[in-house]
C-alpha positions as CSV (number, residue, x, y, z in Angstrom):
1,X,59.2,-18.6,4.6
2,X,57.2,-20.4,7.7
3,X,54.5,-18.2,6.9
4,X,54.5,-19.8,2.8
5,X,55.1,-23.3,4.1
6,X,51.5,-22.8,6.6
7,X,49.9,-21.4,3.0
8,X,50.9,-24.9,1.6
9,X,49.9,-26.8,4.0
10,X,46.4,-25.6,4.2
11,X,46.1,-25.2,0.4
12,X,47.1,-29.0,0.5
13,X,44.4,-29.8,2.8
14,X,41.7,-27.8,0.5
15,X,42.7,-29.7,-2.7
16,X,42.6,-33.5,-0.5
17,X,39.2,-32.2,0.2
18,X,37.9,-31.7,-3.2
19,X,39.7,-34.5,-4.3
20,X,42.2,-32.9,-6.5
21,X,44.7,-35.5,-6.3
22,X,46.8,-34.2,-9.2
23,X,46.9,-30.3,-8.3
24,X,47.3,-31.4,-4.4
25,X,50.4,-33.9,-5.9
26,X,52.4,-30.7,-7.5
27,X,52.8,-29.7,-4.1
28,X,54.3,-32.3,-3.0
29,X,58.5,-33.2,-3.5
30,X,58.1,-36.2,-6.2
31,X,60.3,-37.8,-3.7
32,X,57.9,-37.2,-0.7
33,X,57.8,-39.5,2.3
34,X,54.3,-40.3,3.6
35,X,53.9,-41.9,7.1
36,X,50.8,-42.9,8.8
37,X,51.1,-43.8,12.1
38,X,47.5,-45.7,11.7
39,X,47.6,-47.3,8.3
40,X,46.0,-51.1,8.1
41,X,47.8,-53.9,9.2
42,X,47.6,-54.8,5.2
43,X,49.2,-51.6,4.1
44,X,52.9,-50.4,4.2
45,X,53.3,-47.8,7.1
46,X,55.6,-45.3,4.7
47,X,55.2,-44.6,1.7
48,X,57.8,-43.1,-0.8
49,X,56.9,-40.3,-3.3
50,X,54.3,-38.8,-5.1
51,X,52.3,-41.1,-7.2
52,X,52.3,-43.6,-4.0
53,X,50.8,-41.1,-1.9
54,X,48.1,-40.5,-4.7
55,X,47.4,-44.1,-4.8
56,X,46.4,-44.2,-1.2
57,X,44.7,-41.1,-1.4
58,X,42.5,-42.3,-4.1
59,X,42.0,-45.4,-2.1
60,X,40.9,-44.0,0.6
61,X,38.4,-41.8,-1.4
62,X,37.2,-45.0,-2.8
63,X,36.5,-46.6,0.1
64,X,35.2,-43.6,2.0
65,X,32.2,-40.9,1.4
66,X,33.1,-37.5,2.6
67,X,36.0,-38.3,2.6
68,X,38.5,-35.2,4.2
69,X,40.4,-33.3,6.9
70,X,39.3,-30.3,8.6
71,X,42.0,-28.5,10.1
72,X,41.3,-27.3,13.6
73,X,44.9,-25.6,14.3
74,X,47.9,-24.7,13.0
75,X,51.4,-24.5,14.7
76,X,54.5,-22.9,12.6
77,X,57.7,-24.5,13.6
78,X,59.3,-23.3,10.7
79,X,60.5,-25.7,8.3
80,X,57.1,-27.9,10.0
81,X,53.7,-27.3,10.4
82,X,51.3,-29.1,12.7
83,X,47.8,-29.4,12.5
84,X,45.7,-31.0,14.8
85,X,43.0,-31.7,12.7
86,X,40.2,-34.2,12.9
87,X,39.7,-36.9,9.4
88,X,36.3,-37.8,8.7
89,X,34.3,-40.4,6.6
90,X,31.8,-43.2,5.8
91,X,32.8,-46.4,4.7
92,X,31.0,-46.9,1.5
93,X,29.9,-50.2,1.7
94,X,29.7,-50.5,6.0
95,X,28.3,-47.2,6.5
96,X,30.7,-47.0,9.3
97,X,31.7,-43.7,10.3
98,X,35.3,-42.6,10.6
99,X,35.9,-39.6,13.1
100,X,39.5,-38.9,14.0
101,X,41.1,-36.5,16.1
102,X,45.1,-36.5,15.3
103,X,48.2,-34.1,15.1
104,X,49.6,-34.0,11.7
105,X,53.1,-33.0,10.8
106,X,53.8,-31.7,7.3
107,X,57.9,-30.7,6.5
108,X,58.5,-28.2,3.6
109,X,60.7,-27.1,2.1
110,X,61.3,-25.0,-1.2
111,X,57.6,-24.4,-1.0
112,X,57.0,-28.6,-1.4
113,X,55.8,-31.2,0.9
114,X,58.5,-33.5,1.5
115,X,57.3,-35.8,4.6
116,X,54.0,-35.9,5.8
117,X,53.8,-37.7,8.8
118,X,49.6,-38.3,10.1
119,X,48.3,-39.8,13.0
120,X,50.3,-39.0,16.2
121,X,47.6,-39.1,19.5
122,X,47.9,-35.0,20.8
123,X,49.7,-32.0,19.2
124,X,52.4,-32.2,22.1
125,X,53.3,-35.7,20.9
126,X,54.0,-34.4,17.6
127,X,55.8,-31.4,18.8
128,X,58.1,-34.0,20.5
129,X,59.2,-36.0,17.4
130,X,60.4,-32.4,16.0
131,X,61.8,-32.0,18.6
132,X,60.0,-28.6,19.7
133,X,58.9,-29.9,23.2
């Protein structure tokens, strides 16, 4: 099964980059949690389910070009995956460019997302709050 839950992680990340919110969202547990450890100071750190984490995700593509995630590894930890991966985007109206380097952790099960967790500093922090390290 590890193997399948890699497959839908990365298959997530290819639909968030083509912005194909709603075939990216049937992956996902309608009851998903979604945590980022960086979110704005005017936006709730967790988020709970499906159609909230679309909302972001569409907010974010709104407010960012290029918006996306390139994946740079992969560990299997079985039912986790984490990715270190590096988020990217300019601001639409700043022109500021976002750049960021962060370890991703992504639970499945059943073949579904059910907590995405984004932004911890180094992939042997996140290995530590799954308690692999």
């Amino acid at each position: 099964m590890s193997q399948e839950n890699v497959e839908v992680v990365l298959r997530g990340n290819e639909l968030l980059n083509g912005g194909a919110w709603d075939e990216l969202l049937r992956l996902c547990d309608p009851e998903l949690e979604f945590c980022d450890l960086h979110s704005a100071a005017d936006t709730t750190q967790i988020l709970k389910g499906a159609d909230s984490l679309k909302a972001q995700l569409i907010s974010w593509s709104e407010a960012l070009e290029d918006f996306g995630a390139e994946v740079c590894e992969v560990v299997d930890a079985d039912p986790f995956v984490i990715c270190d991966a590096r988020w990217h985007g300019t601001g639409r109206e700043s022109g500021a460019a976002i750049d960021a380097r962060q370890a991703d952790v992504y639970e499945v099960r059943n073949g579904r997302l059910i907590r995405v967790t984004l932004g911890y500093e180094t992939m042997a922090q996140a290995l530590k709050a799954v308690g692999l390290i």
